[in-house]
DRENZADO-407831 format. One record per residue (C-alpha): x, y, z. Coordinates in pm, whole numbers, padded with zeros to 5 digits, always signed. Example, Ala and Ser with C-alpha at 12.3 -4.5 7.8 and 13.67 -1.06 7.14 Angstrom:
+01230-00450+00780+01367-00106+00714
//
This chain:
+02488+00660-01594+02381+00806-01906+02147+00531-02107+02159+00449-02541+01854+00485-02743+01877+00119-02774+01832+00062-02408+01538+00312-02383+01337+00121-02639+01443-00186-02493+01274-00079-02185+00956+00088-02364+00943-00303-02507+00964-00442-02165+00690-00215-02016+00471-00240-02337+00508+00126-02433+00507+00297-02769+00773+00589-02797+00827+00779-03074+01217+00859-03178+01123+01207-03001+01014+01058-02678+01298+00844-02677+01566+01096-02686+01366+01297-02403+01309+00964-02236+01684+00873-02277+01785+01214-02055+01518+01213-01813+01589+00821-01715+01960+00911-01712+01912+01173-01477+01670+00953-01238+01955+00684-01265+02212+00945-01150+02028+01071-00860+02028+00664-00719+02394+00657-00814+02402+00984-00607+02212+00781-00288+02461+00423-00420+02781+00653-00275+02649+00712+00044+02863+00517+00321+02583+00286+00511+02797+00045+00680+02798+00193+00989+02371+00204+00994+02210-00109+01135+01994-00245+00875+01608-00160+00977+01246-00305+00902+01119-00005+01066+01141+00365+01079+00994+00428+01414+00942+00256+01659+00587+00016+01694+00344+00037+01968-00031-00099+01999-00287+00196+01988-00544-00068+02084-00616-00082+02465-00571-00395+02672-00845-00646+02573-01090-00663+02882-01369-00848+03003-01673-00648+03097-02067-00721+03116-02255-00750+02836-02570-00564+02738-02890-00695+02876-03092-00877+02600-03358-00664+02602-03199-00394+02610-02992-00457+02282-03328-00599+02128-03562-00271+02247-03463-00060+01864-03480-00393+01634-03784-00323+01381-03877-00717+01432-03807-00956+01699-03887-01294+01772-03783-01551+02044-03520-01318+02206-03363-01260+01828-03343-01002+01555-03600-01083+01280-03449-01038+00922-03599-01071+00612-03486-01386+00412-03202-01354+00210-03191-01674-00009-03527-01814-00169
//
């Protein structure tokens, strides 16, 4: 599908782009060429391939959620810099 000068400007208007009447005969063959490549992938039978979301298959990397103990208190306290009453001691953040 080979585009007109008029429809390359039309679409440097639409995307806000200033083209000189240089660029727009080089733009004019390069987005005719881009448009016959899709026209190219456009004549390719598809209607025997099922419609997909998904290339490959999906499967959860994540392993099976698990209940286990915790960590002791003071063990999980024993490398805060500050503690107090069995909690981490921050610095305020708000006034």
């Amino acid at each position: 599908m080979a585009l007109t000068a008029e429809e390359v400007r039309h679409i440097a208007t639409l995307a806000r782009v200033a083209v000189s009447p240089e660029e727009v005969e080089r733009l004019r063959v390069q987005l005719s060429g881009i448009l016959e490549h899709f026209q190219v992938l456009n004549d390719i039978d598809t209607s025997n391939v099922p419609p997909t979301a998904q290339a490959l298959d999906l499967h959860s990397v994540q392993r099976p959620d698990e209940v286990q103990p915790s960590l002791p208190r003071a063990e999980a306290l024993r490398n805060a810099p500050r503690t107090e009453d069995g909690y981490i001691r921050v610095r305020a953040v708000l006034d």
